[in-house]
VEXSEKOL-799162 format. One record per residue: x, y, z of N, C-alpha, C in turn; residue in one letter; chain; residue number from 1. Coordinates in Angstrom, 1 decimal. Layout:
- nc1/nc2/nc3/cac1/cac2/cac3/cc1/cc2/cc3/rest/kette/nr
- X/Y/Z/X/Y/Z/X/Y/Z/A/A/NUM
...
This chain:
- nc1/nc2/nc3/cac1/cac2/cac3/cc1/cc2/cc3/rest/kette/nr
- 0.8/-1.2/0.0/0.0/0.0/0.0/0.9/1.3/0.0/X/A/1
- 0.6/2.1/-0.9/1.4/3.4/-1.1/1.4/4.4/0.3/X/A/2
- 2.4/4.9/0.7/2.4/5.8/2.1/1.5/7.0/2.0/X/A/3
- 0.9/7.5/0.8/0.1/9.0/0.7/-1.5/8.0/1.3/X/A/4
- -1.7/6.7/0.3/-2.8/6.1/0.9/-3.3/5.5/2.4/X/A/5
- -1.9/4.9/2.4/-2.1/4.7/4.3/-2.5/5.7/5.0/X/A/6
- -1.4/7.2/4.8/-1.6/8.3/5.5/-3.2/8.5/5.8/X/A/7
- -3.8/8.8/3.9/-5.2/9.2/4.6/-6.2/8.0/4.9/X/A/8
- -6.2/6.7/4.7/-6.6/6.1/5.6/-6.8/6.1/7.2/X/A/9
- -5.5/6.1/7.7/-5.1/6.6/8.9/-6.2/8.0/9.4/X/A/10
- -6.1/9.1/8.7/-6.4/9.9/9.1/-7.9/10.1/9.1/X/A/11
- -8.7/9.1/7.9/-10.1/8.4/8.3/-10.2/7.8/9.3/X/A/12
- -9.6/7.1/9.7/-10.0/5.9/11.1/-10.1/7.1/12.2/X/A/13
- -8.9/8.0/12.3/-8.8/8.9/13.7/-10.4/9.9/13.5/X/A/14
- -10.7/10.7/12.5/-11.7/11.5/12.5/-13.1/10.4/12.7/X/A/15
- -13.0/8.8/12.2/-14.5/8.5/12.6/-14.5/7.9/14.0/X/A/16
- -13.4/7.6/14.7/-13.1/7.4/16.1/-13.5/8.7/16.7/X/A/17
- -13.1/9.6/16.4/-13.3/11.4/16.7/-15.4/11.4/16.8/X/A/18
- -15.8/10.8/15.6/-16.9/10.8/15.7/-17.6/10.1/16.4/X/A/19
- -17.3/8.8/16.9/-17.8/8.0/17.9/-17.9/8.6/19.3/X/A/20
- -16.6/9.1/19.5/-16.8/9.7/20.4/-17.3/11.0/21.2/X/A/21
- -17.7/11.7/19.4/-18.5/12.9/19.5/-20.4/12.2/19.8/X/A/22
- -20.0/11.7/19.4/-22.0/11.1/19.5/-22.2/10.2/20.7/X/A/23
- -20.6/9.9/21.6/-21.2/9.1/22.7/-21.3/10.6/23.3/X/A/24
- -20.7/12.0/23.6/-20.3/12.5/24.4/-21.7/13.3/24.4/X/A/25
- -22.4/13.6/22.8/-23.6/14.4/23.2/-25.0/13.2/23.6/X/A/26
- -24.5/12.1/23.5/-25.8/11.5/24.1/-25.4/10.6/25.8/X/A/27
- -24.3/11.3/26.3/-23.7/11.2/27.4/-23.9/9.6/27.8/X/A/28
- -23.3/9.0/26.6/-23.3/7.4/27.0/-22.7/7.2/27.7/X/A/29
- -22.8/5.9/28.4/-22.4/5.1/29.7/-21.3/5.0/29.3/X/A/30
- -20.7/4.6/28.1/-19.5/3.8/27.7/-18.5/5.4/28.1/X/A/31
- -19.3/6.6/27.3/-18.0/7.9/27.9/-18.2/8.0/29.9/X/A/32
- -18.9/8.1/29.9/-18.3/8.2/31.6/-17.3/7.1/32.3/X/A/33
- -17.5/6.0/32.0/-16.8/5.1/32.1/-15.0/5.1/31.8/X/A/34
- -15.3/5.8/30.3/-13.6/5.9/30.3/-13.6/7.9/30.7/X/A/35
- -14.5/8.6/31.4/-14.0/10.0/31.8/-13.6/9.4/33.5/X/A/36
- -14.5/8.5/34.0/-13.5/8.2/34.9/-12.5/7.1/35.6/X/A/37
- -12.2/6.6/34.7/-11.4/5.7/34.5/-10.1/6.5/34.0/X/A/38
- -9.6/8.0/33.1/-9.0/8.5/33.1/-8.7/9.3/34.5/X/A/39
- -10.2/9.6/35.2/-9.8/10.7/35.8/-9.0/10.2/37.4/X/A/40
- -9.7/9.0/37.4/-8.7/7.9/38.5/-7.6/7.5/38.2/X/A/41
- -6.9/7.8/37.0/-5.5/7.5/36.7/-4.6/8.8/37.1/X/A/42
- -5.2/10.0/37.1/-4.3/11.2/37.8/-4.8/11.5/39.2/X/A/43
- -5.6/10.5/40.2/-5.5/10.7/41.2/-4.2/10.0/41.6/X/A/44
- -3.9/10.5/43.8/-4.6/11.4/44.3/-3.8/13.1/43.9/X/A/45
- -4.9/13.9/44.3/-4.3/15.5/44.4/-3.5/15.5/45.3/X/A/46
- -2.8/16.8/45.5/-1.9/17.0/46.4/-1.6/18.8/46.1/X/A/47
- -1.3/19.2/47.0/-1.2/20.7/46.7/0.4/21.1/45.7/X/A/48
- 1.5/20.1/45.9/2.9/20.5/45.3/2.4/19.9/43.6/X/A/49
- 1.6/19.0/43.4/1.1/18.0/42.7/0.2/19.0/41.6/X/A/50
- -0.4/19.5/42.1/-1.4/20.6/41.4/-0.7/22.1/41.2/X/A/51
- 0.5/22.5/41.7/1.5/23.2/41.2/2.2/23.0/40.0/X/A/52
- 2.5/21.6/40.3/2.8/21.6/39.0/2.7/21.4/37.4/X/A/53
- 1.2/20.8/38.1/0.4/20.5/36.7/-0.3/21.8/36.2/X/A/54
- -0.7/22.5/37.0/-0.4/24.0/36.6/0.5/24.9/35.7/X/A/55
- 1.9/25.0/36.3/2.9/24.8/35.4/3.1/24.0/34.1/X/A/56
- 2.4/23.2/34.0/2.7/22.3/32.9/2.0/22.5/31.8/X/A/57
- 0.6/22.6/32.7/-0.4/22.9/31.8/-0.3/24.2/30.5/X/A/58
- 0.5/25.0/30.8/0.8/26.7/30.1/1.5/25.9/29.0/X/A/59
- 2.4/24.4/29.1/3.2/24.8/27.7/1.8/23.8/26.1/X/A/60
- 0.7/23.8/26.6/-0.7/23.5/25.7/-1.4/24.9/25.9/X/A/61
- -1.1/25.7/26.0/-2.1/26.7/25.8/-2.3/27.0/24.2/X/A/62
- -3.2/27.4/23.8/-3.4/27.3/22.2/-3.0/28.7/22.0/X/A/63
- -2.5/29.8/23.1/-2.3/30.9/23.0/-1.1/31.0/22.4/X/A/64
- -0.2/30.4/23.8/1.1/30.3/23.4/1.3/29.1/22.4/X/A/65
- 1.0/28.3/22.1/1.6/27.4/21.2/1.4/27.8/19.6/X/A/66
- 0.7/28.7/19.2/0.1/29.7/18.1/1.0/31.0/18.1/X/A/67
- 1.7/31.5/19.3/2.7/32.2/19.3/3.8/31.6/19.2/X/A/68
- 3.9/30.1/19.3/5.6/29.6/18.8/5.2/29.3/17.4/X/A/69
- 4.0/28.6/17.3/4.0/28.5/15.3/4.5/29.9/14.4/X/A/70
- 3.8/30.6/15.3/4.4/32.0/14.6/5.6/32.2/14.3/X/A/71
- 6.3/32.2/15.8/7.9/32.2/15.7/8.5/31.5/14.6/X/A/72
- 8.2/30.1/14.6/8.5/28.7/13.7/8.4/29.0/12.0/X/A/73
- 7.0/29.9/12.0/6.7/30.3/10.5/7.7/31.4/10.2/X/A/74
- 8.0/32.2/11.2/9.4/33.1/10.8/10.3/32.8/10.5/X/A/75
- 10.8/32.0/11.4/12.1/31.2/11.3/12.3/30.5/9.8/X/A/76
- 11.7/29.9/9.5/11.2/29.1/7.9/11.0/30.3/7.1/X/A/77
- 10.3/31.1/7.5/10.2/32.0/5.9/11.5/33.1/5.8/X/A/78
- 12.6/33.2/6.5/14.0/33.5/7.2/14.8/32.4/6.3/X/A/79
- 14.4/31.1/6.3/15.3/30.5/5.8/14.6/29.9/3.9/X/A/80
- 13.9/31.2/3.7/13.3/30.7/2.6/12.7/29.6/2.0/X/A/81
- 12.3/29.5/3.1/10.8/28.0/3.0/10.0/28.6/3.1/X/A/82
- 9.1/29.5/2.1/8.5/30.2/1.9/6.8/28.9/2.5/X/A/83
- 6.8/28.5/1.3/5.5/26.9/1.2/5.2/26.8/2.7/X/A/84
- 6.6/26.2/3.5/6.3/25.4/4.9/5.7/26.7/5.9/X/A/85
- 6.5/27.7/5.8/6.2/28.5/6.8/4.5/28.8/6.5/X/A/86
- 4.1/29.2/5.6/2.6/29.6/5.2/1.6/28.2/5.7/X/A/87
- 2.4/26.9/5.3/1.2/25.5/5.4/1.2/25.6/6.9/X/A/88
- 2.2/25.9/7.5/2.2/25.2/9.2/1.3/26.4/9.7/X/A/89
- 1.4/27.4/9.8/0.2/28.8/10.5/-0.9/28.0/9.8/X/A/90
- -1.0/28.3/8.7/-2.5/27.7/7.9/-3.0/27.0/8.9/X/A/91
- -2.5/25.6/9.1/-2.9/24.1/9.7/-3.0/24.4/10.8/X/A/92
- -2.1/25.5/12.0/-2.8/25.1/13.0/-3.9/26.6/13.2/X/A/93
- -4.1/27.5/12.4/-5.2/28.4/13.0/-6.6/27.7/12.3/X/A/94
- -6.2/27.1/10.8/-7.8/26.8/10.6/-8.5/25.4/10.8/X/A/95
- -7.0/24.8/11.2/-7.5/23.7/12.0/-7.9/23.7/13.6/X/A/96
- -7.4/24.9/14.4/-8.2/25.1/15.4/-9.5/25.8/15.5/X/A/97
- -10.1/26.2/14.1/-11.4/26.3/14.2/-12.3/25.6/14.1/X/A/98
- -11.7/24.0/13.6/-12.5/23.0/14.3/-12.7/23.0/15.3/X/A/99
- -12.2/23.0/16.2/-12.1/22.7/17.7/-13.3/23.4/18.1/X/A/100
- -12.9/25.1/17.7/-14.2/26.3/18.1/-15.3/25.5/17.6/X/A/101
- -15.5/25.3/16.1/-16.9/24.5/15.8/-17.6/24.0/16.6/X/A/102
- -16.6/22.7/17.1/-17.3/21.5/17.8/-18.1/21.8/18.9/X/A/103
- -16.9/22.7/19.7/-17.2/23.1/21.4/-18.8/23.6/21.2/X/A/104
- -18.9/24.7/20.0/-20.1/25.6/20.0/-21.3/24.8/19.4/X/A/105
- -21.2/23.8/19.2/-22.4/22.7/18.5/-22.4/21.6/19.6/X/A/106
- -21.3/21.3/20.5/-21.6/20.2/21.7/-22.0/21.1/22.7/X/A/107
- -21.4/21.8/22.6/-21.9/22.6/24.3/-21.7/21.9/25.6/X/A/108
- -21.0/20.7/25.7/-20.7/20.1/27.0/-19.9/21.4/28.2/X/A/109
- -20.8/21.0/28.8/-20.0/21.7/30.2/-18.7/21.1/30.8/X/A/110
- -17.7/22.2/31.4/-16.9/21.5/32.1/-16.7/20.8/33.3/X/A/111
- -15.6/20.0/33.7/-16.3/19.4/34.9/-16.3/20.4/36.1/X/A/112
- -17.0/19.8/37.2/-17.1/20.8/38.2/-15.6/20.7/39.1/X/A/113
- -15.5/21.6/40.4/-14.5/21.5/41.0/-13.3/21.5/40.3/X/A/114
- -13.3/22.3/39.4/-12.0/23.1/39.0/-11.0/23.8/39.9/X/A/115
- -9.6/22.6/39.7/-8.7/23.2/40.3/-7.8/24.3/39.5/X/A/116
- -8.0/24.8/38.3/-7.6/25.8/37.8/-8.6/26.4/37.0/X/A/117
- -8.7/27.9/36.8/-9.6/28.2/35.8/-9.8/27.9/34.4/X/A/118
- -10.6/27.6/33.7/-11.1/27.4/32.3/-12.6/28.0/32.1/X/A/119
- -12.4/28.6/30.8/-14.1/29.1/30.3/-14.1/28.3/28.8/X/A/120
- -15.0/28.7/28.2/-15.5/28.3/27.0/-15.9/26.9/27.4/X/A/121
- -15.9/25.7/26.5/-16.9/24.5/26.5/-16.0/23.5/26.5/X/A/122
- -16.3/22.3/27.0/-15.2/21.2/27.0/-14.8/20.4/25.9/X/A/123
- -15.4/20.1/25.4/-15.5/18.9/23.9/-15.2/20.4/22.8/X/A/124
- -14.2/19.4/22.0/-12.5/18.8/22.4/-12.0/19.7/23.5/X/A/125
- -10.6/19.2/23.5/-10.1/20.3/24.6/-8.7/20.7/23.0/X/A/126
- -9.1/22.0/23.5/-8.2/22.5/22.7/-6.5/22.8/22.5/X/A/127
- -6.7/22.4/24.2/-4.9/22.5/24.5/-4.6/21.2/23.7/X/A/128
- -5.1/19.5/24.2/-4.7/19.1/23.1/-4.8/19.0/21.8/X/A/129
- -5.2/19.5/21.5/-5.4/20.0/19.8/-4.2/20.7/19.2/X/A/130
- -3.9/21.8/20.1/-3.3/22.6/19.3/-1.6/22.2/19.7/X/A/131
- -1.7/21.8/20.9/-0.1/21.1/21.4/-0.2/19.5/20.4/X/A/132
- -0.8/18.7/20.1/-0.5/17.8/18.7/0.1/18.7/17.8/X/A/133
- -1.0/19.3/16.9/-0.7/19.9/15.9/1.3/20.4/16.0/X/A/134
- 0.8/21.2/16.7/2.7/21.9/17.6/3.6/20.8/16.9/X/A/135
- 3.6/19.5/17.9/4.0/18.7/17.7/4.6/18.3/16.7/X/A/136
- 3.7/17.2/15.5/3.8/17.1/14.2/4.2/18.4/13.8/X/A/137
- 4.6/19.5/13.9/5.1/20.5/13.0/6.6/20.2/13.2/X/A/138
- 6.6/20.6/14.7/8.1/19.9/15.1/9.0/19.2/14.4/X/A/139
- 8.4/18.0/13.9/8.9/16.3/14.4/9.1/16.7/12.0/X/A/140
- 8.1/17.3/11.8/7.6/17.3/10.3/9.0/18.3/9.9/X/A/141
- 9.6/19.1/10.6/10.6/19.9/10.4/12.0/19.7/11.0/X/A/142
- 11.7/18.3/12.0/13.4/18.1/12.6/13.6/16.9/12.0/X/A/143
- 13.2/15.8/11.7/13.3/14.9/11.4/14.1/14.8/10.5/X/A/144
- 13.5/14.8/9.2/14.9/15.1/8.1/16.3/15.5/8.5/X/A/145
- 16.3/16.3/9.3/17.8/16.4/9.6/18.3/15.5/10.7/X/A/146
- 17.8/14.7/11.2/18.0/13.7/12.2/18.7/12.2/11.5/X/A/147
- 19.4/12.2/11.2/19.9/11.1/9.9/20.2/9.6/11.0/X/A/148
- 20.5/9.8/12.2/20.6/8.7/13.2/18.9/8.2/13.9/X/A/149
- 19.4/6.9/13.9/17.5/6.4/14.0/17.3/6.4/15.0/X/A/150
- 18.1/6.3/16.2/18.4/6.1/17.6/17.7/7.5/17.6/X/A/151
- 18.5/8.9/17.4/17.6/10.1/17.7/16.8/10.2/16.9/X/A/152
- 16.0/9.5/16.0/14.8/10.1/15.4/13.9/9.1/16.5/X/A/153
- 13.9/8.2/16.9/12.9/7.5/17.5/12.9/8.1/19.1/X/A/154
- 14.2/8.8/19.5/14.3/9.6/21.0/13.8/10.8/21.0/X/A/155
- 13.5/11.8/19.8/13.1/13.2/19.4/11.5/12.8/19.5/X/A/156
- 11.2/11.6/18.9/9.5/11.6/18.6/9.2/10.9/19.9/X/A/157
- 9.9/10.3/20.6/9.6/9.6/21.9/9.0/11.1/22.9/X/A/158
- 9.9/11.7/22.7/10.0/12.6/23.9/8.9/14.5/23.6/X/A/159
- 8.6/14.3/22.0/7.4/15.0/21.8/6.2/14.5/21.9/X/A/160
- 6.2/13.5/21.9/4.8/12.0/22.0/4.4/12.3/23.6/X/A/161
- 5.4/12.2/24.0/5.1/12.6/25.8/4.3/14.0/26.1/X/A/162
- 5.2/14.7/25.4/4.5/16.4/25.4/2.8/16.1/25.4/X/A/163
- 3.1/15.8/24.3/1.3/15.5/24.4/0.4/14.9/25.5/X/A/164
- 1.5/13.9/25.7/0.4/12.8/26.9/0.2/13.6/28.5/X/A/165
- 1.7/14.4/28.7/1.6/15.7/29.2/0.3/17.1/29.2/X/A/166
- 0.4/17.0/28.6/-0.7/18.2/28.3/-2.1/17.1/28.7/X/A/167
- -2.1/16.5/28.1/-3.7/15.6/28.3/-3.8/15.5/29.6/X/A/168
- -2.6/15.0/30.3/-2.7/14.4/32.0/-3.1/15.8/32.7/X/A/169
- -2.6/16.8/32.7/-2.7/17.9/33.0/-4.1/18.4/33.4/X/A/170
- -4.8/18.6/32.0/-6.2/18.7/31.6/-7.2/18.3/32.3/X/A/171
- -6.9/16.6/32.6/-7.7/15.8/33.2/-7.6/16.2/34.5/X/A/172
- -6.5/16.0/35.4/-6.2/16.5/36.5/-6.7/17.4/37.2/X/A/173
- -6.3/18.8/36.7/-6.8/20.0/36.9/-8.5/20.1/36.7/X/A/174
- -8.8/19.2/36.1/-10.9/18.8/35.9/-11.4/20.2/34.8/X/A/175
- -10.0/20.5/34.5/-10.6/21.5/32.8/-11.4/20.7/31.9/X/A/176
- -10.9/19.7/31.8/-11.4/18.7/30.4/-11.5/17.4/31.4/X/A/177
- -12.6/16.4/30.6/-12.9/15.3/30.9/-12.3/14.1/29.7/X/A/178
- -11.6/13.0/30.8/-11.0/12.0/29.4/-11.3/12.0/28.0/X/A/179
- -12.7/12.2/28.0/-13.3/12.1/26.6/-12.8/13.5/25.7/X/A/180
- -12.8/14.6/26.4/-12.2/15.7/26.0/-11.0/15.3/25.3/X/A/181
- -10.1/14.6/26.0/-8.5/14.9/26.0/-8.1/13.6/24.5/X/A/182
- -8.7/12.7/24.8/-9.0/12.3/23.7/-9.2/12.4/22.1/X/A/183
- -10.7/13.0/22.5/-11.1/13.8/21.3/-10.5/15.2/20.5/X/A/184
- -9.7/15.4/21.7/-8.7/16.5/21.0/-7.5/16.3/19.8/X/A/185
- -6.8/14.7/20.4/-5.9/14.3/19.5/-6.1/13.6/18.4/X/A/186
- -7.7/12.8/18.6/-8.4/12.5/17.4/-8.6/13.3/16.6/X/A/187
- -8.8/14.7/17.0/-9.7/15.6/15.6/-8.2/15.9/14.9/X/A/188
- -7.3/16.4/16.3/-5.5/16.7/15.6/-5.2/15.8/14.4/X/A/189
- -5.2/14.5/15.0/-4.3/13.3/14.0/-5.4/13.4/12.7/X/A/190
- -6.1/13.4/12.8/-6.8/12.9/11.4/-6.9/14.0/10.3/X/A/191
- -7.0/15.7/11.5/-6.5/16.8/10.5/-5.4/16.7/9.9/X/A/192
- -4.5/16.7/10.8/-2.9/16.2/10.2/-3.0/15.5/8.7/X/A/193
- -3.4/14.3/9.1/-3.0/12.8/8.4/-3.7/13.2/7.3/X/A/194
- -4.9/13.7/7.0/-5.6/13.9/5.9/-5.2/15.5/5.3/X/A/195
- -5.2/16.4/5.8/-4.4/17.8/5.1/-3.2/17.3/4.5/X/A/196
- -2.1/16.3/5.0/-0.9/16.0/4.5/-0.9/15.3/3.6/X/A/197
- -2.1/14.6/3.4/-2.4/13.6/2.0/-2.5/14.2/0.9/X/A/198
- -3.6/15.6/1.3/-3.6/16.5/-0.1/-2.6/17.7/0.1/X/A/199
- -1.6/17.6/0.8/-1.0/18.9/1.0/-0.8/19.5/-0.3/X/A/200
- -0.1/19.0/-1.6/0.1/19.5/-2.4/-0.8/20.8/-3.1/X/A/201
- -2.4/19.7/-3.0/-3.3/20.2/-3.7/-3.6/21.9/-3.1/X/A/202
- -3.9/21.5/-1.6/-4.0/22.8/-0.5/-2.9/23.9/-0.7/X/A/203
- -1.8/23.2/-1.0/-1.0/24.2/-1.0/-1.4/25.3/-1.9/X/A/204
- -1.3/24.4/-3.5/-1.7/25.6/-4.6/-3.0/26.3/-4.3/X/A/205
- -4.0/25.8/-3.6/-5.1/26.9/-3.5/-4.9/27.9/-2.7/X/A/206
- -4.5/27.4/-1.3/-3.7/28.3/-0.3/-2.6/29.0/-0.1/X/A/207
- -1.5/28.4/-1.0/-0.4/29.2/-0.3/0.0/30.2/-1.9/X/A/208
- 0.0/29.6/-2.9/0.5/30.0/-4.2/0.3/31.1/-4.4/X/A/209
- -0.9/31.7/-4.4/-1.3/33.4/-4.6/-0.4/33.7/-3.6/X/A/210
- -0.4/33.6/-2.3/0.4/34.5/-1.0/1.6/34.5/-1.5/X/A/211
- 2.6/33.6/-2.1/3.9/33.5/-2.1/4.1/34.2/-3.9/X/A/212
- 3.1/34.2/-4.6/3.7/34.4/-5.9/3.3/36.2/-5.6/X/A/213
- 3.2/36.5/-4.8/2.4/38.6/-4.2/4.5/38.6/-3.6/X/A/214
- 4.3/37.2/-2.7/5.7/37.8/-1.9/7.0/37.8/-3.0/X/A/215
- 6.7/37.0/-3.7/8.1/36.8/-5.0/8.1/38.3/-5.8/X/A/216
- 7.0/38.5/-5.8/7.1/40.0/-6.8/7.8/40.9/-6.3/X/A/217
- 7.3/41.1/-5.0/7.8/41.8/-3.7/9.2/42.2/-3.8/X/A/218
């Protein structure tokens, strides 16, 4: 099987998993509470030094800041004359975080109660992991190639793979997002990913080509 076809395969399975879980979450099936707390018993107990620092942790998934490092990242790249990469990666993660906005505003799930940190807006997805995947894959999409040893390509992806599971544990912990949240965040991420990157080509020419052929004139 060709790797463009796997890819979006792949990225079908993650979005109708994404959907499964979107239609247990608004008909609040038994099967989602079950795994919201079966996650949320895996980051017990609290502790006050414990919730310090999941606090701390929690800031490096902000979709604020992680939209302010893409930025940086898209500079850095259009600096080094990768004009294409720098425009695809901003693209992918702002208009792929308006999925996220979509969802929340058509689920309307509340968040859970007894928040140990503040959160507003709606729970389903959680957006921190959304936008700390996406991060991610931009990362790994931009270091890799130059990683020619397999030993550090499989220790670089080891150790952003965590970032993520990071950010989720966090989520859950702090009772911003519910398992199902944290989940459905990386589902909507991965399958955006996986299927944007299938057609990247195509996206690109609709999306980036007019911007870059204004900046060549320039």
């Amino acid at each position: 099987m060709k790797k463009k076809t796997l890819t979006l395969i792949s990225g079908i399975v993650c979005w109708l998993l994404f959907r499964i879980f979107l239609v247990g979450v608004i008909q609040n099936a038994h099967w989602i509470n079950q795994v919201d707390r079966f996650g949320y018993q895996l980051t017990q107990p609290t502790s006050h030094l414990k919730t310090q620092i999941m606090i701390a942790l929690t800031y490096f998934g902000d979709p604020i800041i992680i939209q302010v490092l893409t930025i940086f990242l898209a500079l850095y790249l259009w600096w080094q004359d990768r004009f294409n990469e720098s425009l695809w990666y901003v693209l992918l993660q702002f208009i792929g975080y308006s999925l996220v906005i979509l969802t929340k505003y058509n689920v309307l799930r509340a968040r859970p109660s007894n928040k140990l940190f503040p959160a507003n807006s709606y729970s389903f997805p959680s957006g921190h992991t959304f936008a700390t995947a996406i991060f991610v894959f931009t990362l790994l999409a931009v270091i890799l190639p130059y990683l020619h040893f397999q030993g550090a390509r499989i220790g670089v992806t080891i150790i952003f793979f965590l970032w993520i599971i990071i950010i989720m544990v966090t989520r859950v912990y702090l009772r911003d997002h519910f398992t199902s949240d944290v989940i459905g965040g990386l589902l909507l991420a991965s399958g955006w990913w996986l299927i944007t990157t299938t057609f990247r080509h195509q996206l690109s020419q609709w999306l980036i080509k007019p911007i870059t052929r204004i900046q060549r004139r320039n």
